[in-house]
C-alpha beads as a LAMMPS data file, in Angstrom:
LAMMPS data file: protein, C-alpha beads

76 atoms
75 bonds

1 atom types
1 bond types

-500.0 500.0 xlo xhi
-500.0 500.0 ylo yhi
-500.0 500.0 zlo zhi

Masses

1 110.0

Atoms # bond

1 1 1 206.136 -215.443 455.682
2 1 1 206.038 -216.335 452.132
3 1 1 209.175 -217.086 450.339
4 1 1 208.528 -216.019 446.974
5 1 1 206.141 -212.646 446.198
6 1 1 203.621 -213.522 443.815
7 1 1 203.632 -209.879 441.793
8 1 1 207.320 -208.019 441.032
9 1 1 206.945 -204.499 442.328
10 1 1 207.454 -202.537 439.204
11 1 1 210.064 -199.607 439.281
12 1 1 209.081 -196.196 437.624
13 1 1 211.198 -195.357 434.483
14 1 1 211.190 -199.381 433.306
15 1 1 209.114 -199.755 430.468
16 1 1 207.891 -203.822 429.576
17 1 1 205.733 -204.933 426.507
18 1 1 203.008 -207.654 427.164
19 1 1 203.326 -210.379 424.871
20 1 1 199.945 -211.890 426.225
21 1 1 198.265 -208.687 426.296
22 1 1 200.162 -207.487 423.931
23 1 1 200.531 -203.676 425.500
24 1 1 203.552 -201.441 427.081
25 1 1 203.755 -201.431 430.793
26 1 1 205.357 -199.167 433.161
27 1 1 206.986 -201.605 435.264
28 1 1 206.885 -205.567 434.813
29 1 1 203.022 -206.039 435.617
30 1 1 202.898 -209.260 433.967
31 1 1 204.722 -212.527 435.011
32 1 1 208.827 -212.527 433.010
33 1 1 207.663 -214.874 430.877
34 1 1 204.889 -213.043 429.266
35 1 1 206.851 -209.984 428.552
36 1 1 209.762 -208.233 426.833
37 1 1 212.164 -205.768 428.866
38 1 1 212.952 -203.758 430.562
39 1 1 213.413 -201.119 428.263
40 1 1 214.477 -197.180 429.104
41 1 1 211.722 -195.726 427.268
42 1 1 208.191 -196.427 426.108
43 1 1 208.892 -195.818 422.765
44 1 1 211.466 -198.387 422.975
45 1 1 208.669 -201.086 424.741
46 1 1 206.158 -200.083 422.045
47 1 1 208.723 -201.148 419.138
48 1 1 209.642 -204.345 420.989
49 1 1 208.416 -207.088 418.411
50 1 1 209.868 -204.712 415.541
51 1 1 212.866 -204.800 417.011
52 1 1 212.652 -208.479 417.592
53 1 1 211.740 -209.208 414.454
54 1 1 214.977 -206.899 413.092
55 1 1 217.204 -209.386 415.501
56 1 1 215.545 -212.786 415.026
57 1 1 216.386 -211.801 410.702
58 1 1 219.837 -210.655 411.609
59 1 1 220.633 -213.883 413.708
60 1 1 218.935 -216.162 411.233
61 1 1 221.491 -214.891 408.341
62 1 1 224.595 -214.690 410.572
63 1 1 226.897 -217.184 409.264
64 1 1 228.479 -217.589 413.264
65 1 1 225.318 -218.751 414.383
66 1 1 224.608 -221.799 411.324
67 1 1 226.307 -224.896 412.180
68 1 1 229.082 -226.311 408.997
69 1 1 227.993 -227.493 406.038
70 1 1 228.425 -231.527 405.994
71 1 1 231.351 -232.698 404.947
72 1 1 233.167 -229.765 405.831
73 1 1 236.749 -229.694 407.728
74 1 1 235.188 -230.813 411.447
75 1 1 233.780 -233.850 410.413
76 1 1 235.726 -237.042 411.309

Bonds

1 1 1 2
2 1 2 3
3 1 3 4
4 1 4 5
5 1 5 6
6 1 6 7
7 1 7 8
8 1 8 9
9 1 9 10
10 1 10 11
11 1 11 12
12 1 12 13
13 1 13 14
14 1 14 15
15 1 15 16
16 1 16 17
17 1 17 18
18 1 18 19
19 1 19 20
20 1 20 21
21 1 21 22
22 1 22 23
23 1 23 24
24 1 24 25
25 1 25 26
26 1 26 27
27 1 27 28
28 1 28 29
29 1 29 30
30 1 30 31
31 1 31 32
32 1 32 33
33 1 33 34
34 1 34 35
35 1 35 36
36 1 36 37
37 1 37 38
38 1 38 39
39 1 39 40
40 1 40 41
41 1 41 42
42 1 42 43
43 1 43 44
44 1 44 45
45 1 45 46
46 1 46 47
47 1 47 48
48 1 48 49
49 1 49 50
50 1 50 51
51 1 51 52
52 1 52 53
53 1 53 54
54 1 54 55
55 1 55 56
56 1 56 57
57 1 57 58
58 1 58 59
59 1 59 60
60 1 60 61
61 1 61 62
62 1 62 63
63 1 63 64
64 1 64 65
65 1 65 66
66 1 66 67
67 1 67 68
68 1 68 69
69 1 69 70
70 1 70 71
71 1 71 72
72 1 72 73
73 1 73 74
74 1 74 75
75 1 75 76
């Protein structure tokens, strides 16, 4: 018997977007690494790199996320 199962049985009502084929999928059909999910809806999978996109921009201007300025009160 194998230890590991080579596809991830998909369950209905998940909803994955393809980065490599770049394409919503009912149920992870892809390998995890090529995909985004699981989302509740389609319409959320089809909006996944939007959405990422939205994040990545919020993250990338969140002061809490920017290490201090040199010279600032942690240094030693």
């Amino acid at each position: 018997m194998a230890l590991f199962k080579k596809r991830t049985v998909g369950k209905p009502g998940e909803w994955y977007y393809c980065l490599q084929h770049q394409k919503v999928e009912e149920g992870p059909e892809c390998p995890a690494k090529d995909r985004f999910g699981p989302y509740a809806s389609r319409a959320e999978a089809e909006h996944a790199m939007r959405t990422a996109r939205e994040r990545n921009l919020q993250w990338e201007n969140d002061p809490k996320w920017h290490d201090a300025p040199a010279g600032g009160p942690d240094d030693d």
